[in-house]
C-alpha positions in Angstrom: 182.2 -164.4 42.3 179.8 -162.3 40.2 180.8 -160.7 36.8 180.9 -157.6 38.1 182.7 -157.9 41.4 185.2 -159.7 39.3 185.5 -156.3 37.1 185.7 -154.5 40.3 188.7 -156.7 41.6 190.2 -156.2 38.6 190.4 -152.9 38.8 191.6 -152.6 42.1 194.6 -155.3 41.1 195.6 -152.4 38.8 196.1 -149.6 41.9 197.5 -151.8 44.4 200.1 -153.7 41.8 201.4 -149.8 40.9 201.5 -149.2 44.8 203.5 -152.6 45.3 205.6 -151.3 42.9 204.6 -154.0 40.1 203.8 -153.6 36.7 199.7 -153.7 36.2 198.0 -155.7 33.5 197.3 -152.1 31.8 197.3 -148.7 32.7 194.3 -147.5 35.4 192.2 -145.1 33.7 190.7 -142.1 35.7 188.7 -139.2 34.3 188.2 -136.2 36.7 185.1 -134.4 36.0 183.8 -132.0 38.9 180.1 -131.8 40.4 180.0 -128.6 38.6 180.9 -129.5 34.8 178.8 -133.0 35.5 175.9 -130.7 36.7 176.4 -128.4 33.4 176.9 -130.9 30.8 173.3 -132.2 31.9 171.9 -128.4 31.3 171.9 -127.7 35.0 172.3 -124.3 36.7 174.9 -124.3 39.2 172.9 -121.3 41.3 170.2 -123.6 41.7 171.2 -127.7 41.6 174.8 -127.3 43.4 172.8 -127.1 46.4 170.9 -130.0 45.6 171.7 -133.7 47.0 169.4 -134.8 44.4 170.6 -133.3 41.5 174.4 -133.7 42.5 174.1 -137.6 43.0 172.1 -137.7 39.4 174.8 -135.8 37.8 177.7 -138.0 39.4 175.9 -141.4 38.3 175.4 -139.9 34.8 178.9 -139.9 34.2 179.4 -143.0 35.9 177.5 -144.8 33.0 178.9 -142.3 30.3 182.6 -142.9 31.1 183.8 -146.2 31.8 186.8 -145.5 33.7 188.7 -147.6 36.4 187.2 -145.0 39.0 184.4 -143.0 39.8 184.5 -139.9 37.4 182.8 -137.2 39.4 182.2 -137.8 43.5 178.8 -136.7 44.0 180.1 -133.8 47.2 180.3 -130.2 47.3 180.3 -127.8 50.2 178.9 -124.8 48.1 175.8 -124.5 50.8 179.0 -124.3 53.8 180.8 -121.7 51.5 177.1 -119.4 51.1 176.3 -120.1 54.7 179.6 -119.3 56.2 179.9 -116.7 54.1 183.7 -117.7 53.0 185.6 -114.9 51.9 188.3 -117.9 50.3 185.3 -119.2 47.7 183.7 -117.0 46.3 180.4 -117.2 43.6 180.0 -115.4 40.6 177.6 -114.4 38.6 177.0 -118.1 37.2 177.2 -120.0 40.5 180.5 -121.1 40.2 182.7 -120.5 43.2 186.7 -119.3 42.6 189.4 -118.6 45.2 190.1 -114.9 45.1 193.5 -113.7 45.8 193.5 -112.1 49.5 196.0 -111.7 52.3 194.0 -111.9 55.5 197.2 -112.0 57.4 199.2 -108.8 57.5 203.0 -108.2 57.2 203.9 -106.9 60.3 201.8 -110.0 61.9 204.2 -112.6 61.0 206.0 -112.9 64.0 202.9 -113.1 66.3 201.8 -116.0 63.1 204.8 -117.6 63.5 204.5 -118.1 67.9 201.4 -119.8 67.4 200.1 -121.0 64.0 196.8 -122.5 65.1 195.9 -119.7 67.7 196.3 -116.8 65.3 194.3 -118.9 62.6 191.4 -119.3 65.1 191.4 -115.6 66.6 192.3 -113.5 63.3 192.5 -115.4 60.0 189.4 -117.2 60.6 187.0 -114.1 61.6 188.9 -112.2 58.8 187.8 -115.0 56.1 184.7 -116.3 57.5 181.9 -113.5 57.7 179.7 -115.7 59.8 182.2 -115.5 62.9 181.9 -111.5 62.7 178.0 -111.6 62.7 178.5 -114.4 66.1 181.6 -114.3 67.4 180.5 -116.3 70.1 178.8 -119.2 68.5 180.1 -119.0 64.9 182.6 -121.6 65.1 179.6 -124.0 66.5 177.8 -122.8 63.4 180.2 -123.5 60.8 180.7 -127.2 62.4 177.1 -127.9 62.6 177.0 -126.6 58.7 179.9 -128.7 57.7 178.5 -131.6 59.4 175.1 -130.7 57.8 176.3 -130.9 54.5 178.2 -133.9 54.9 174.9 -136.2 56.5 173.5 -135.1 53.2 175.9 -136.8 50.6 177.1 -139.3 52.6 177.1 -143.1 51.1 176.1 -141.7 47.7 179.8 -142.0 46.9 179.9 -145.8 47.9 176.9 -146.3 46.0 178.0 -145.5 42.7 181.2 -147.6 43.3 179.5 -150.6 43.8 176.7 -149.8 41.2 179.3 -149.2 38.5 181.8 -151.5 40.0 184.7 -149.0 40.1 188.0 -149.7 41.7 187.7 -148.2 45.5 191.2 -149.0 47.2 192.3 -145.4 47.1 191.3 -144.0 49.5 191.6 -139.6 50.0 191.5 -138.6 53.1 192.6 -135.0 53.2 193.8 -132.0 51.1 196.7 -130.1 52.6 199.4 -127.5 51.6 203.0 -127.5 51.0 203.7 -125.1 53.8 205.1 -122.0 51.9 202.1 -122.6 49.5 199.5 -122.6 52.8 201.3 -119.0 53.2 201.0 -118.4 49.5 197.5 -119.0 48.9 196.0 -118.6 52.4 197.3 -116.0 54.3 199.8 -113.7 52.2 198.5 -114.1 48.6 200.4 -114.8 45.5 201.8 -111.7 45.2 202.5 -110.7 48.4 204.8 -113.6 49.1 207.0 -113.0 46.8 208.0 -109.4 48.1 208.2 -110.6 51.7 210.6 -113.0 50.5 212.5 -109.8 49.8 211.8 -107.3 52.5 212.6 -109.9 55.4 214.0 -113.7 54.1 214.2 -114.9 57.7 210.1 -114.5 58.6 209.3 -116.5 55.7 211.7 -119.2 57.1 210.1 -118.8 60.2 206.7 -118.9 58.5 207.1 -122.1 56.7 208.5 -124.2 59.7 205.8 -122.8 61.8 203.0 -124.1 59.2 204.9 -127.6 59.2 204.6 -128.0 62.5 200.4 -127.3 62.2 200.4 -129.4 59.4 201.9 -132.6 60.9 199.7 -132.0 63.8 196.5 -132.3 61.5 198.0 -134.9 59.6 198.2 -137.2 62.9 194.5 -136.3 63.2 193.7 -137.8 59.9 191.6 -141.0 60.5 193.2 -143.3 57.6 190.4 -145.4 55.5 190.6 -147.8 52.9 193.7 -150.3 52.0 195.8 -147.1 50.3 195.6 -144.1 52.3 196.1 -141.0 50.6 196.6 -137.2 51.7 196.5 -134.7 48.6 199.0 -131.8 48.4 198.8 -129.2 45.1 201.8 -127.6 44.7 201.6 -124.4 43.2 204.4 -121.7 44.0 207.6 -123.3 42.2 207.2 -123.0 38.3 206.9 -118.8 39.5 210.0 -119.0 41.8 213.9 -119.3 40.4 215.4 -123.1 41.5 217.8 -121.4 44.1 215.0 -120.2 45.9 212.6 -123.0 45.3 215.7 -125.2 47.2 215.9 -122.2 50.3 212.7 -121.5 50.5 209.8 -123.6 49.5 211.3 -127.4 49.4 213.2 -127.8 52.6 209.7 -127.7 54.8 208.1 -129.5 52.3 210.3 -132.5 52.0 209.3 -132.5 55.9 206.0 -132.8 55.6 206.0 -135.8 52.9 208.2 -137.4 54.9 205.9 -136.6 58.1 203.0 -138.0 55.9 204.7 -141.3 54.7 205.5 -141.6 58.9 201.7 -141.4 59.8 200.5 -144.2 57.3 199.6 -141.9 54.1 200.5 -142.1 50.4 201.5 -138.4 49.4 199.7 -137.5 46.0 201.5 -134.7 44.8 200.3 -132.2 41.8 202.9 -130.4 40.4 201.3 -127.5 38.8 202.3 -125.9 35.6 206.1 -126.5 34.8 207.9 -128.1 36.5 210.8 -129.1 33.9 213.4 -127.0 35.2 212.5 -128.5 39.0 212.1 -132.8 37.7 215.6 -132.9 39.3 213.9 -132.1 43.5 211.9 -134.9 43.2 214.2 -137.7 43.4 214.9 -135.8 46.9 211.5 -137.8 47.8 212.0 -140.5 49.9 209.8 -143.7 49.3 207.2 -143.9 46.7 205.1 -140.6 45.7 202.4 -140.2 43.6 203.3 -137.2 41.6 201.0 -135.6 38.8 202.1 -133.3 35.9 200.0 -130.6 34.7 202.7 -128.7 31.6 205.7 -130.3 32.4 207.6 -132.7 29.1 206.5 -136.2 29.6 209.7 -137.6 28.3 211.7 -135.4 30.5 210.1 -136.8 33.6 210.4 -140.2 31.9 213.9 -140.0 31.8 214.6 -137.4 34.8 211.8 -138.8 37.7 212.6 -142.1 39.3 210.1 -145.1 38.7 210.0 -145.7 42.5 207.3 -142.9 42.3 204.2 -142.9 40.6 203.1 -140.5 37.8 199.9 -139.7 36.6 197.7 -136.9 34.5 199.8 -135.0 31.4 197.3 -135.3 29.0 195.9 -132.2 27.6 192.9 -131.8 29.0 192.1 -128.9 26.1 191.9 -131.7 23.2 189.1 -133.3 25.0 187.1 -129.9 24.4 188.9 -128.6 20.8 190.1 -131.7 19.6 188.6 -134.7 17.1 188.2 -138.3 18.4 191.2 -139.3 16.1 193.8 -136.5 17.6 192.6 -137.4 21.4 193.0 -140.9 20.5 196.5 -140.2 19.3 197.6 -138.2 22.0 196.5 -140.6 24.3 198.8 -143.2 22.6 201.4 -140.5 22.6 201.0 -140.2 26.2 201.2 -144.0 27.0 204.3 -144.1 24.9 206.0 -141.4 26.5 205.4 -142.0 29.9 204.0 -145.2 31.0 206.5 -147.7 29.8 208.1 -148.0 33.5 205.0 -149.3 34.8 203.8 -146.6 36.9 201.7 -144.4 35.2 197.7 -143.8 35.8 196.1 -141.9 33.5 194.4 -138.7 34.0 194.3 -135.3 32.3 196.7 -132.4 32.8 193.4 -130.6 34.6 189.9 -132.1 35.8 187.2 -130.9 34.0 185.8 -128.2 36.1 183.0 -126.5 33.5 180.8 -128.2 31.3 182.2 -127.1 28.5 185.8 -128.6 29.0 185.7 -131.5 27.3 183.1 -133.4 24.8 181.4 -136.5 25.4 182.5 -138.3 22.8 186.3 -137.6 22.8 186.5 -138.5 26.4 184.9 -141.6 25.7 186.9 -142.5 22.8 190.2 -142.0 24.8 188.9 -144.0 27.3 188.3 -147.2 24.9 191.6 -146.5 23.4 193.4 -147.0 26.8 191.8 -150.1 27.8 193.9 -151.9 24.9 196.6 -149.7 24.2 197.4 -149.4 27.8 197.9 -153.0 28.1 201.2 -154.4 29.4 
């Protein structure tokens, strides 16, 4: 075996011992940089390169030989052509290039019970058209357009991900193969808004109910169309909702459907990664509701409280301030990094990541995440 398929097997040993519920030799190492900040830090516009193959795959190996992680820093994909082509109202470009998720509410209040008969036939016939301006220029071939688009885009980046894996020799047995919703975020984010949500759960409890149990239903349907691939399946859920909710009606409202659909995803073959966004300290306590093993990351929330709250059966991951890596000195990210690894990782179960991916250019320097990264691979050691 060559050098560096041994390194390669090595690092895969680390991802399947934490998903066999084993201590690893060390802690895996990931560092999340997006297309976009990878494209930036080489000096790139984002108006012009993100639509470039070319570009995208030069600025994905670039930090694949700057960072040494256990995986692949920055997947060289982005759908920005589908978004511009499509013209969807969800992702949005500014000035700059970069695309955000505005806060819309394509689905209307007093639609919810016609939302709630059939999920998937009011997405198709009124949220789609309402988010999607292609579908109202042809509303008889847009949906062919956007596949052809989507499928496009795809032909264009595909293998380059592979590639770079075997070029750099990064551990590959993860495997993510979709991104879905807890349902009452779907509602949240999707359809109703952030705001909007939160009155409805006022003016009429019971459609929200309704609401959520209909989206589960959708969900689990698309779930058991997910093809799995590679030896640890994954399906991706960000939760977003419960830090801005009171516990009482986190537990009505938002976690009963959700607990249904990890479970639903653990049935089909899939490891649920979870994301809990912002704080979740005064919530630590749900997720011992969680059957099996979860992958759960932290964005705010006290890494010695989840320590001590969160059951090592799951897996944990991210909580270190991704901020330091842009404001900080190679000494204080070095230290927090140990800090992390002291806080959090003595169970066994921790992979490393920051509290947020580096989604601009200027989120993080060079250097510091470089210097963390060496730091890990020995103080990370078991």
């Amino acid at each position: 075996m060559s050098e560096e398929k041994s390194l390669q097997n090595e690092r895969n040993q680390l991802f399947r011992d934490i998903h066999q519920g084993k201590k690893p030799a060390r802690v895996p190492i990931t560092a999340g940089i997006s297309v976009e900040a990878a494209l930036e830090t080489l000096g790139y516009s984002l108006k012009r390169e993100l639509y470039s193959p070319e570009k995208v795959f030069e600025a994905a190996e670039e930090m694949a030989r700057r960072f040494d992680s256990d995986t692949l820093p920055t997947m060289p994909f982005t759908q920005a052509a589908v978004f511009r082509y499509v013209d969807q109202k969800f992702m949005q470009p500014g000035a700059d290039g970069f695309f955000q998720h505005p806060n819309i509410a394509p689905l209307e209040y007093d639609e919810y019970p016609e939302f709630i008969k059939d999920p998937f036939e009011f997405i198709v016939k009124k949220i789609q058209p309402r988010v999607f301006g292609i579908l109202q220029e042809d509303p008889e071939l847009g949906h062919v357009k956007i596949k052809i688009a989507r499928d496009v885009v795809a032909s264009k980046f595909a293998g380059m991900g592979e590639t770079l894996v075997q070029k750099y020799q990064r551990a590959n047995v993860e495997a993510h193969c979709a991104l879905l919703w807890a349902p009452f975020d779907f509602i949240a984010d999707y359809i109703r808004s952030f705001s909007t949500i939160l009155v409805d759960m006022k003016r009429n409890p019971q459609w929200v109910l309704d609401a959520c149990d209909a989206v589960l239903e959708y969900e689990i349907r698309q779930i058991k169309n997910t093809p799995r691939r590679g030896e640890i399946p994954i399906i991706g859920y960000p939760l977003h909702m419960p830090p801005y909710m009171r516990p009482a009606e986190v537990e009505k409202f938002w976690w009963p459907s959700f607990k249904k659909l990890i479970i639903a995803t653990q049935e089909a073959g899939f490891v649920p990664s979870i994301y809990c966004e912002h704080n979740w300290d005064p919530l630590l306590y749900l997720l011992n509701d969680l059957p099996g093993t979860v992958m759960i990351g932290f964005e705010a929330s006290n890494l010695k409280l989840v320590a001590q709250t969160v059951s090592t059966r799951h897996i944990f991951s991210n909580g270190f301030p991704s901020i330091l890596l842009k404001t900080g000195t190679k000494e204080q990210c070095v230290d927090e990094a140990k800090r992390v690894i002291d806080e959090i990782a003595g169970g066994g179960n921790y992979i490393f990541a920051t509290n947020k991916p580096a989604i601009r250019g200027a989120d993080f320097k060079t250097e510091n995440l470089q210097a963390v990264i060496e730091c890990l691979k020995e103080y990370g050691k078991y």
